[in-house]
C-alpha positions as CSV (number, residue, x, y, z in Angstrom):
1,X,-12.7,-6.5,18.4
2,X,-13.2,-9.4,15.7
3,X,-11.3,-8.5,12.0
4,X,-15.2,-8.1,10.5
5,X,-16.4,-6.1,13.1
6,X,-17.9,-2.5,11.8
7,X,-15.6,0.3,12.7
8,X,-15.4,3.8,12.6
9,X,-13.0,6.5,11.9
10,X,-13.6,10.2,11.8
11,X,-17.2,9.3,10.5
12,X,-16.0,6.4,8.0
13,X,-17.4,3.3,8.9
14,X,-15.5,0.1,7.7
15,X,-14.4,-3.3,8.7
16,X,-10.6,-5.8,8.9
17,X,-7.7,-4.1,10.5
18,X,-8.4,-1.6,13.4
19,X,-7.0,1.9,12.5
20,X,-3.4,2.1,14.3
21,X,-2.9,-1.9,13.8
22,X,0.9,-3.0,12.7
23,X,1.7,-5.4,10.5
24,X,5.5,-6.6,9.8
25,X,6.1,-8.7,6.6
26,X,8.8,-10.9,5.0
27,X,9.2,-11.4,1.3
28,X,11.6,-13.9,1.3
29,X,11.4,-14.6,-2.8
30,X,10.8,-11.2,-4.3
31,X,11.4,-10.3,-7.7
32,X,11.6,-6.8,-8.9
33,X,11.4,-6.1,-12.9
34,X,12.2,-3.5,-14.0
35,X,12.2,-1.1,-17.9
36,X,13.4,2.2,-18.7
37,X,10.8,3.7,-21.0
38,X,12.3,7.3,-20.4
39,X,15.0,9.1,-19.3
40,X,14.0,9.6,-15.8
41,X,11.3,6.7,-15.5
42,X,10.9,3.3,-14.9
43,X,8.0,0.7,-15.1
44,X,8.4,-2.2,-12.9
45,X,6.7,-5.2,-11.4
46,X,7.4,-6.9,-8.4
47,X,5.8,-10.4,-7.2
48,X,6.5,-12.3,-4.1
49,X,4.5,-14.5,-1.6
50,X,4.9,-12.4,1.9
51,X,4.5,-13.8,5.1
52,X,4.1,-12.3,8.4
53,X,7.1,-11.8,10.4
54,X,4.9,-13.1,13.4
55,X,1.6,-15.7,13.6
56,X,-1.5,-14.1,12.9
57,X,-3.3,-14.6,16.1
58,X,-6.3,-17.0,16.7
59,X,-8.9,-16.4,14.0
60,X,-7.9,-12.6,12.7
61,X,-7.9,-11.7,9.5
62,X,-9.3,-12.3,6.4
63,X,-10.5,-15.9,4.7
64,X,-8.2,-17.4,2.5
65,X,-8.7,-16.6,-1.2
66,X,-9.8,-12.7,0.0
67,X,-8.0,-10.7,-3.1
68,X,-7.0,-7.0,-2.7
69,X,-6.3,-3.8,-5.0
70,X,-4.0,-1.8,-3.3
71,X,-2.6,1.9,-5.2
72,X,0.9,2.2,-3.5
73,X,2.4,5.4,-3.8
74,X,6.5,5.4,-2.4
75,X,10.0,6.7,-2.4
76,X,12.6,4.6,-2.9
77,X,16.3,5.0,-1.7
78,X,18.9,3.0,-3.1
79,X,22.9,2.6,-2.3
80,X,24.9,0.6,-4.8
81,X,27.0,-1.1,-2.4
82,X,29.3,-3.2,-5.0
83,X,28.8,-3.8,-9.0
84,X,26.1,-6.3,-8.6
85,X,23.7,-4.8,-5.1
86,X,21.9,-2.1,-4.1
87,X,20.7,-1.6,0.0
88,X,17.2,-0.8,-1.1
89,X,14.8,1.8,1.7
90,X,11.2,2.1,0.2
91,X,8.8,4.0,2.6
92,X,5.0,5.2,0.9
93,X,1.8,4.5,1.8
94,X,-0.8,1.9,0.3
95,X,-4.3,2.8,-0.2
96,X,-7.4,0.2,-0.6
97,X,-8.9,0.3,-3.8
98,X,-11.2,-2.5,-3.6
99,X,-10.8,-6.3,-2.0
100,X,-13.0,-9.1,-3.3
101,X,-14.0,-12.0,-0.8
102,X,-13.9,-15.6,-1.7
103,X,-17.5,-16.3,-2.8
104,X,-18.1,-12.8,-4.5
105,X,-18.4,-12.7,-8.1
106,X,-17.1,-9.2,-8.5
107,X,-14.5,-6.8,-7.0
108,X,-16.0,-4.3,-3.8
109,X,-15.4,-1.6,-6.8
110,X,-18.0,-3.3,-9.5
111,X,-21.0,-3.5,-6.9
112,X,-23.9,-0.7,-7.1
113,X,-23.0,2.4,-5.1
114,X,-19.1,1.9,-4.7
115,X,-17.0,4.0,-6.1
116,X,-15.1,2.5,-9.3
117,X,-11.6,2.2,-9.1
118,X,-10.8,5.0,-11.4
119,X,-12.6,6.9,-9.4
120,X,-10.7,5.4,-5.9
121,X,-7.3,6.3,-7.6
122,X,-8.2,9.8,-8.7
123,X,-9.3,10.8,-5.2
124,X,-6.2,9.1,-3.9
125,X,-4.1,10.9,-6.1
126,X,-6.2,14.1,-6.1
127,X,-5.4,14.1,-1.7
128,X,-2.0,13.5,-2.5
129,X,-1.5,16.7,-4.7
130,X,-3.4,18.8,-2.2
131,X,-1.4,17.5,0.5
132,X,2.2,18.2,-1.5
133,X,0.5,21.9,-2.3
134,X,-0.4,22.4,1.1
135,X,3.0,23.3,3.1
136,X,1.9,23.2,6.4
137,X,1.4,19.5,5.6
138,X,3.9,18.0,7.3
139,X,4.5,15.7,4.2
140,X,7.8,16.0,2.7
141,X,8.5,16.1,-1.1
142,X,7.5,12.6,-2.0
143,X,3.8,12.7,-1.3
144,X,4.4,9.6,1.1
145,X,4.1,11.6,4.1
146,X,6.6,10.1,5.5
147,X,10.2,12.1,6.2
148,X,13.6,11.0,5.1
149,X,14.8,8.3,7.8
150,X,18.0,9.2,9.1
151,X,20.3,6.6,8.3
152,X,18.6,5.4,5.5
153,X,20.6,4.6,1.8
């Protein structure tokens, strides 16, 4: 099945990656910024060029110049290991807000009938609660839905 092929999953239809698709990235030159702005929080940036652990195969993906808004929510684990590092375990999940191809003027969130991206990270955050509420979940305390990994810092 080609990347813009029209899919469907439990009644959504959509196109790219099919659901259950792995990638594994590299970020070779990441830099992580970081501000207290209160006692227990921190705003941060991070940039970095990723590239893909393996070769994309023959004609996947997306164009180059395709843009995306992604809403990342994670938990982070750290270990200082010596004065200077930290072993750093971050597991989350990332949800699309919008993309924009190449020749499009606008983001997929500015065109008539899409949901603005407000309203795209309200509902993402709105599931989230409702998940964290819900005990029989399966989430654990982070939102993530992912569980501690044994081993991890």
């Amino acid at each position: 099945m080609a990347y813009d092929d029209v899919k469907e999953f439990e009644g959504e239809e959509y196109t790219g990656m099919p659901v259950g698709g792995e990638h594994s990235w590299i970020y070779p030159n990441g830099l992580w910024r970081e501000r207290k702005v209160a006692p227990d929080r921190w705003e941060f940036d991070f940039t970095s060029i990723k590239e893909r652990e393996r070769s994309a195969p023959a004609g996947s993906g997306c164009p180059p110049g395709t843009q995306y808004l992604w809403y990342i929510l994670a938990r982070q684990r750290v270990r200082k290991i010596d004065e200077d590092a930290y072993h750093t375990f971050m597991s989350g999940v990332k949800h699309k807000v919008a993309h924009r191809r190449p020749a499009w003027r606008k983001w997929s969130s500015e065109y008539p009938g899409q949901a603005s991206e407000r309203e795209r990270i309200v509902a993402v955050l709105e599931e989230t609660l409702a998940g964290l509420r819900d005990k029989t979940s399966g989430t654990d305390d982070s939102g993530t839905g992912k569980g501690a990994e044994s081993g991890s810092p």
